[in-house]
N, C-alpha and C positions, 0 to 999 in steps of 0.2 A: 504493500500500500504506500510505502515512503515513496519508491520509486512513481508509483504513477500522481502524489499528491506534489511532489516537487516539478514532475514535467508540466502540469498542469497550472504551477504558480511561473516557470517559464514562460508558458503561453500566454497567463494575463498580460506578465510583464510588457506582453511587446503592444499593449491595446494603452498606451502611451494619452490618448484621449477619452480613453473612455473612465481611468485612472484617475485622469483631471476632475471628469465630470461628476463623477462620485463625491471625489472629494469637496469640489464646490458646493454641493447641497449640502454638505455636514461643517462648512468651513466657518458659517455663522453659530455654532452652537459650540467650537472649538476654542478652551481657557489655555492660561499660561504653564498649567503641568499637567502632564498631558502622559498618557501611557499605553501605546499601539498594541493592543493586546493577539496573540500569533501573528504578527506582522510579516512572517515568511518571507520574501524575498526585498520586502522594506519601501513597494510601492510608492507609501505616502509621506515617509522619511524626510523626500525633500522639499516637500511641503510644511513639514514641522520644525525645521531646524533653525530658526528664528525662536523659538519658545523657550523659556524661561529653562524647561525641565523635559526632556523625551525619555520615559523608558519605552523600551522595545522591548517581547517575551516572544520566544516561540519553543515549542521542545523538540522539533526535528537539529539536528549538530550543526548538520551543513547548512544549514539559514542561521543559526548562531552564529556561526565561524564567518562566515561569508559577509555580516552585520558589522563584527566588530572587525575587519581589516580593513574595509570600506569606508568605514564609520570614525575609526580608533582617534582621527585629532579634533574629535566633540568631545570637549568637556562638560558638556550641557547634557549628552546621551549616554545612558547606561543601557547594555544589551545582557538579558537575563535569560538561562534558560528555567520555564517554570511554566507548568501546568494548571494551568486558571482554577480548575475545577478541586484541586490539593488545598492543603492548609497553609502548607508554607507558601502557596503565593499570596497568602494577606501577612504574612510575616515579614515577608521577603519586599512589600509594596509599600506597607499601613506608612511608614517612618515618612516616606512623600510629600504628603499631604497634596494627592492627587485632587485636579479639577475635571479631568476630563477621561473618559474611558473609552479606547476605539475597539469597537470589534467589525472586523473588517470582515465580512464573511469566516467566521469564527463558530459563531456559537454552534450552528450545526454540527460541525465537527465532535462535538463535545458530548459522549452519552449521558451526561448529568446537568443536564443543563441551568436545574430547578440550582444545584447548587454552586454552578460557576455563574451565575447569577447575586448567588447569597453571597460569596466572596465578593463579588466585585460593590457590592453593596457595602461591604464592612469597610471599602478601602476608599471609597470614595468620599471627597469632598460633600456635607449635607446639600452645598450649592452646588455641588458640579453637574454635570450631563453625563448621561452615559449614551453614547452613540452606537447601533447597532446595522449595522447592514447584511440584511438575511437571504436567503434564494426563498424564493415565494413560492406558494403553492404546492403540497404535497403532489397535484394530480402531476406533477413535471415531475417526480420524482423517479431517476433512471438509472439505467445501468453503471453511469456516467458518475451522479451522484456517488454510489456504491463503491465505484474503484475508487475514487480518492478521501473518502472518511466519512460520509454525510450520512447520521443518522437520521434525521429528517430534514422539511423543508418548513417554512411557516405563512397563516396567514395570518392576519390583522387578530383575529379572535384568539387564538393558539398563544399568540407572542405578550397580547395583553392580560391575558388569564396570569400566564407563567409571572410578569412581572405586577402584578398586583400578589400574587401570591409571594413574590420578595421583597414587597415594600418598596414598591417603584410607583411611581403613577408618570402616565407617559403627555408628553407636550407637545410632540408632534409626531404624525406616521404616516406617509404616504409609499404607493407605488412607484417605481421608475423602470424604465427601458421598456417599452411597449415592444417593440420590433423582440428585444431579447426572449421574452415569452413564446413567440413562434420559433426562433429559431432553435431555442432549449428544447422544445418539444418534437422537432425535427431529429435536431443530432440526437437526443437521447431515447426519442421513443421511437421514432421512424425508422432513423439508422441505425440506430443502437451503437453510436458508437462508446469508445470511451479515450480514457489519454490515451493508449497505447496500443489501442488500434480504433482509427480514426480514418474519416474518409474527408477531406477537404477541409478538416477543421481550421488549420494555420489559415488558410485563405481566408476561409471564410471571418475568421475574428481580422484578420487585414483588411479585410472590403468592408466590414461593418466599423471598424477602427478612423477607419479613412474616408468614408465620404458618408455616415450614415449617426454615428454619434453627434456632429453638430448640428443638422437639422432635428433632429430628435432630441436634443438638448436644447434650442428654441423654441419649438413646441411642447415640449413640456412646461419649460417655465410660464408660458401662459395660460396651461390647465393642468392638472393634475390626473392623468389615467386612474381609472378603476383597476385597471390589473397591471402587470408587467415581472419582466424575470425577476428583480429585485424588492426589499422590501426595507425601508429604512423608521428608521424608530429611533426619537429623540425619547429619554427617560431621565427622570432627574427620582433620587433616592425622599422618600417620605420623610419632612423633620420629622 
């Protein structure tokens, strides 16, 4: 599974705009300590490195190792290996005085979610946000999913239950990437592909990377779809 969850953080890497555009919807709701939580190959890294405070966590080696050589002359960043859903990542975090939590397509990953959720509640700021970016919609849930760690996918309902149930109440949540919704459902349930055997995937995330993120990035900001591949959730922890 390492093997096909690192090819597949590969492949995001090269969607260069589509990276950005994620990040601009969560860029308003991003404080000055700030902690990329499985940041994996460090996407949004250079997006953060003006702030106060970055940790980065991920528990695969070679996205540790690959952070801190990359990384090594920020004195502002500390890269940590630590499992969200453990004890020692509130031990390892609490001393911070974290304002901001990213989980970047993260939590799915996680079979406990109920409780990498509670930690991240224990370590956060009572002011801060916790940022969540999720694959939507169980009915996409595919082969694809399965090779690189996803135990499920979420919708609106699913994702607000879980975090009223940790003492979250949520402030903002919308869909994004309409067009990604069809093509998820393509590659994963049509082709079935997955990372490592795959039929036109690189292309295809290049053609959508390059001429189909920015118009879909202008229309969205002036309405908000009812569906699409992803799902973002602004939360902030209950005084």
């Amino acid at each position: 599974m390492c093997k096909e969850i690192i090819k597949a953080q590969k492949d995001n890497s090269m969607t260069v705009n589509y990276n950005k555009w994620i990040f601009d919807n969560i860029r308003p709701y991003i404080g000055d300590r700030v902690i990329d939580v499985g940041a994996g190959m460090g996407n949004f890294l250079p997006y953060l490195l003006n702030k106060e405070l970055i940790i980065t966590t991920d528990i695969l080696d070679a996205f540790i190792d690959d952070l801190r050589k990359e990384y090594s002359s920020y004195a502002n960043l500390h890269v940590f290996k630590s499992d969200i859903q453990d004890d020692n990542f509130t031990q390892l975090v609490f001393p911070y005085n974290i304002d901001t939590v990213i989980c970047n397509n993260v939590l799915e990953h996680v079979r406990d979610d109920i409780k990498a959720l509670e930690n991240i509640n224990a370590i956060l700021n009572k002011k801060g946000n916790l940022i969540l970016v999720l694959p939507a919609f169980q009915c996409l849930y595919s082969r694809w999913d399965k090779a690189v760690g996803h135990f499920r996918r979420y919708d609106r309902k699913d994702i607000k239950d879980k975090l009223l149930k940790t003492k979250f109440s949520i402030k903002v949540h919308f869909y994004m990437n309409m067009a990604g919704f069809f093509g998820w459902f393509l590659n994963g349930r049509v082709l079935r592909n997955t990372p490592t055997k795959d039929f036109l995937v690189k292309e295809q995330a290049v053609f959508f990377d390059r001429y189909l993120v920015n118009p879909l990035k202008k229309l969205e900001s002036i309405f908000r779809p009812c569906f699409g591949q992803s799902l973002v959730v602004i939360a902030k922890p209950e005084s």
